[in-house]
C-alpha positions as MATLAB code, in Angstrom:
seq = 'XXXXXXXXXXXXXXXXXXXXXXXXXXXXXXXXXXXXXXXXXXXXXXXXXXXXXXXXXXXXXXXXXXXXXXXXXXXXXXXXXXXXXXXXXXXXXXXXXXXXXXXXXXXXXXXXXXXXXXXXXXXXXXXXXXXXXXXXXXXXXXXXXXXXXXXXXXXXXXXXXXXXXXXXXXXXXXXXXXXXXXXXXXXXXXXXXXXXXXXXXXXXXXXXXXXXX';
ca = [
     -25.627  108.638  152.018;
     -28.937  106.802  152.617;
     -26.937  103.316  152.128;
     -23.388  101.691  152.621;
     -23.551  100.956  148.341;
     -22.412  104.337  147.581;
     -20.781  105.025  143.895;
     -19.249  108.070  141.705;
     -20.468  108.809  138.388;
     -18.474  110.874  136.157;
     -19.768  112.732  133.076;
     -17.741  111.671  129.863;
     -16.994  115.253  128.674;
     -16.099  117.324  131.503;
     -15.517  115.142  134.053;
     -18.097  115.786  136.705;
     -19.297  113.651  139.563;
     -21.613  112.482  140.913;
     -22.755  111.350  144.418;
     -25.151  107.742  144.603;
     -25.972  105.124  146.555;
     -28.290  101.848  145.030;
     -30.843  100.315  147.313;
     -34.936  101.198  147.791;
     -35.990  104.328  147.567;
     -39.341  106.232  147.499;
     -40.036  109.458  145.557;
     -43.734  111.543  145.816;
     -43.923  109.565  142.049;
     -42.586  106.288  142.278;
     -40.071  103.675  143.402;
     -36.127  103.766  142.171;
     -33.125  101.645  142.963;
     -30.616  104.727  143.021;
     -30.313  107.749  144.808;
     -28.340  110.192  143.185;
     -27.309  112.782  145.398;
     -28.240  116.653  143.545;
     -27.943  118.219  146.736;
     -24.086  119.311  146.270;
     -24.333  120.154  142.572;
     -27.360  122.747  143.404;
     -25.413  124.389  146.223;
     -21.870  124.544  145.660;
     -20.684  127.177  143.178;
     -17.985  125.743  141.260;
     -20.545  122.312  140.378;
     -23.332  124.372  140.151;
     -20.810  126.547  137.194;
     -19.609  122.884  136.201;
     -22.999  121.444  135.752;
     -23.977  124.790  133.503;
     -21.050  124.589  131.384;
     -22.262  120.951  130.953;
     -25.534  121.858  129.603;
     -24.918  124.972  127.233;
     -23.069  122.949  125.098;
     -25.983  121.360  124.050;
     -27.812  124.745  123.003;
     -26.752  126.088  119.715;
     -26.569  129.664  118.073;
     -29.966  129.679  116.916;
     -31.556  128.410  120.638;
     -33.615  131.574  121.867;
     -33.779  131.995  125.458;
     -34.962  134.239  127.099;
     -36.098  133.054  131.057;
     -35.108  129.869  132.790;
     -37.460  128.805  134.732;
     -35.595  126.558  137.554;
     -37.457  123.649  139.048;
     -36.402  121.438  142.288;
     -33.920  124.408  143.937;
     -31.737  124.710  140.888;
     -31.686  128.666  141.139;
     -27.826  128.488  141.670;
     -27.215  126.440  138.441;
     -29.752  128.283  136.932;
     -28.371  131.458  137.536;
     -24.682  130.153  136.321;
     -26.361  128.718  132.883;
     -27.791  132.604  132.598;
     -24.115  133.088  132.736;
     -22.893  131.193  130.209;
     -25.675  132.208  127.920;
     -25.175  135.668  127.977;
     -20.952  135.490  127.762;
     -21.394  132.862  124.408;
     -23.992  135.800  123.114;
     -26.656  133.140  122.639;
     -30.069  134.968  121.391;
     -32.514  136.045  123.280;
     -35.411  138.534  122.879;
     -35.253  140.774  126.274;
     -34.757  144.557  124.944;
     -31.655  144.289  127.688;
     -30.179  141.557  126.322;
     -30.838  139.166  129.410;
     -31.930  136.421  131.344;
     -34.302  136.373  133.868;
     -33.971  133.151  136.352;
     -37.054  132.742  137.720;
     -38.992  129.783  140.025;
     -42.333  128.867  139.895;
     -44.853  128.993  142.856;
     -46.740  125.583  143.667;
     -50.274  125.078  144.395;
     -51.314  122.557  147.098;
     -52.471  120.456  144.125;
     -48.671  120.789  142.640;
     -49.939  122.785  139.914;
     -47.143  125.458  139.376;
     -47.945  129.240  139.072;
     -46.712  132.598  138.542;
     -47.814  135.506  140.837;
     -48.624  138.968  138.405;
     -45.183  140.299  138.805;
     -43.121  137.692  138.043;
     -46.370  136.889  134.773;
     -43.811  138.823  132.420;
     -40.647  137.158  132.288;
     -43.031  133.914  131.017;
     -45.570  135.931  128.720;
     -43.922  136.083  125.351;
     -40.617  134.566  126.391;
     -38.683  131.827  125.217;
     -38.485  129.746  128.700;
     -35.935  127.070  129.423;
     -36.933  124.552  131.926;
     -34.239  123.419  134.035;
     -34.737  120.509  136.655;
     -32.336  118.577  139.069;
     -33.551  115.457  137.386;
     -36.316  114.152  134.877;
     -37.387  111.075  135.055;
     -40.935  110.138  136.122;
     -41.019  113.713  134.457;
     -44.564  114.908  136.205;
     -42.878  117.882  137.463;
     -41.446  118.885  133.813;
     -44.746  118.095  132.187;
     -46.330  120.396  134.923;
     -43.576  123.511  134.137;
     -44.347  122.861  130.377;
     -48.715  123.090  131.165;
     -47.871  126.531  133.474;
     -45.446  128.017  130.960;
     -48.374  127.570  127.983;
     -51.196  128.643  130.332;
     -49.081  131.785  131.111;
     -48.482  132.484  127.351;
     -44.663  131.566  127.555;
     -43.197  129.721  124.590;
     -41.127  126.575  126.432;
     -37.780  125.931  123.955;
     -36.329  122.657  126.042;
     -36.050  121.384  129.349;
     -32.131  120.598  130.878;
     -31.306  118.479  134.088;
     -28.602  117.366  136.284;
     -29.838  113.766  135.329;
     -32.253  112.326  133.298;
     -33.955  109.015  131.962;
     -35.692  109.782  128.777;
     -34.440  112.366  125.837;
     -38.513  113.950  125.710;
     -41.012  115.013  128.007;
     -44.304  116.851  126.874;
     -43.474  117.426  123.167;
     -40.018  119.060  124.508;
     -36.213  117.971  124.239;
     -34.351  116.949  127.445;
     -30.969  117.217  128.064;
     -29.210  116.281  130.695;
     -25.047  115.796  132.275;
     -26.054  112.508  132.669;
     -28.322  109.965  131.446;
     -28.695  106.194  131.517;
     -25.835  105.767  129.254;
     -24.133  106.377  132.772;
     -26.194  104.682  134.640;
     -27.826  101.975  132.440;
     -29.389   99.734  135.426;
     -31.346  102.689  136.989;
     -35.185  102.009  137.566;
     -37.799  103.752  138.308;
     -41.858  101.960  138.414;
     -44.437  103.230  140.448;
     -44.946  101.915  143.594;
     -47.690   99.522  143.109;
     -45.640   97.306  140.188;
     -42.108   97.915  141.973;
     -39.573   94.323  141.510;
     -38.304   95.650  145.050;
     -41.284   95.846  146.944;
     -42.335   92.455  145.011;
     -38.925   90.834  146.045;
     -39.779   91.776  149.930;
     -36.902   94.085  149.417;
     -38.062   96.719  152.713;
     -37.230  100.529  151.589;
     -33.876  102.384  152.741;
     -35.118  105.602  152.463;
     -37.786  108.865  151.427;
     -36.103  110.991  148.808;
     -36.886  114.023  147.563;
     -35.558  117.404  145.924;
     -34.257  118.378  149.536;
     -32.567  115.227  150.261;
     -32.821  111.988  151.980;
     -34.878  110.515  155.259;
     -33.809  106.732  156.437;
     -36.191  104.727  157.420;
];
């Protein structure tokens, strides 16, 4: 972990954990005092299943979904929330009574796009967004603007964690919020109380991991 101040956080349903550490830390968006460690959850099966598990509860009967469109290497959970949709017989459109899992392409101006095959599991389909975390929630807004450009019809957006319960007109849900972690910040960098406080950074985080500085 990026510092010695390292902490569990455990979901109040299930019982899942996770991995953070409080100091400094720089995103591509803005300054935070926590880094909360997504790395395991994305890669390791049984977390990955845990984390899905997690987040279909909060999608009921009448939810259509139809593609999940997986944002910041979330393919694995992604793939295990397909899962659970299809056993619970949630609805969803596809004449095969599926779920694609499918991951955007991103432009050098982090616009996110589709190539021409991969156009129709967005056109016409009812496209869940699922990210590792929301919280500046650029990269959710952005997923939101590609799915409308591409004539998809975007029915919620799901996360690992999250900081706010709406991003771009859509619901968020999330395993954890800030009702587990109430003292989490995030403020771009230019009005961060760290940087203000002389407080020197720990580390560069982002979707991959951690680099100490």
């Amino acid at each position: 972990m990026p510092t010695d101040k390292t902490y569990k956080m455990r979901s109040k349903r299930n019982g899942l954990v996770l991995r953070l550490s409080k100091g400094h830390f720089a995103t591509s968006h803005s300054h935070i005092n926590y880094y909360i460690d997504v790395t395991v959850p994305k890669s390791r099966l049984s977390e990955a299943s845990a984390i899905a598990k997690e987040l279909v509860s909060y999608y009921n009967l009448s939810t259509v979904v139809d593609t999940i469109l997986c944002l910041d290497g979330t393919e694995v959970i992604g793939t295990c929330l397909a899962h659970e949709l299809t056993e619970g017989h949630y609805l969803n459109m596809n004449a095969h009574q599926t779920i694609y899992v499918v991951t955007p392409e991103h432009t050098s101006g982090s616009q996110l796009i589709f190539r021409d095959n991969t156009v129709p599991m967005i056109k016409g389909k009812h496209v869940l967004i699922l990210a590792a975390s929301v919280t500046t929630g650029y990269t959710a807004q952005a997923a939101v603007e590609a799915i409308n450009y591409y004539s998809g019809h975007p029915v919620g957006i799901c996360a690992i964690f999250a900081t706010t319960n709406t991003c771009a007109g859509q619901t968020v849900r999330a395993a954890f919020d800030l009702n587990d972690l109430s003292d989490y910040q995030s403020a771009p960098s230019h009005e961060c109380p760290l940087c203000k406080q002389g407080v020197k950074l720990d580390a560069l985080i982002n979707g991959f991991g951690y680099s100490k500085l």
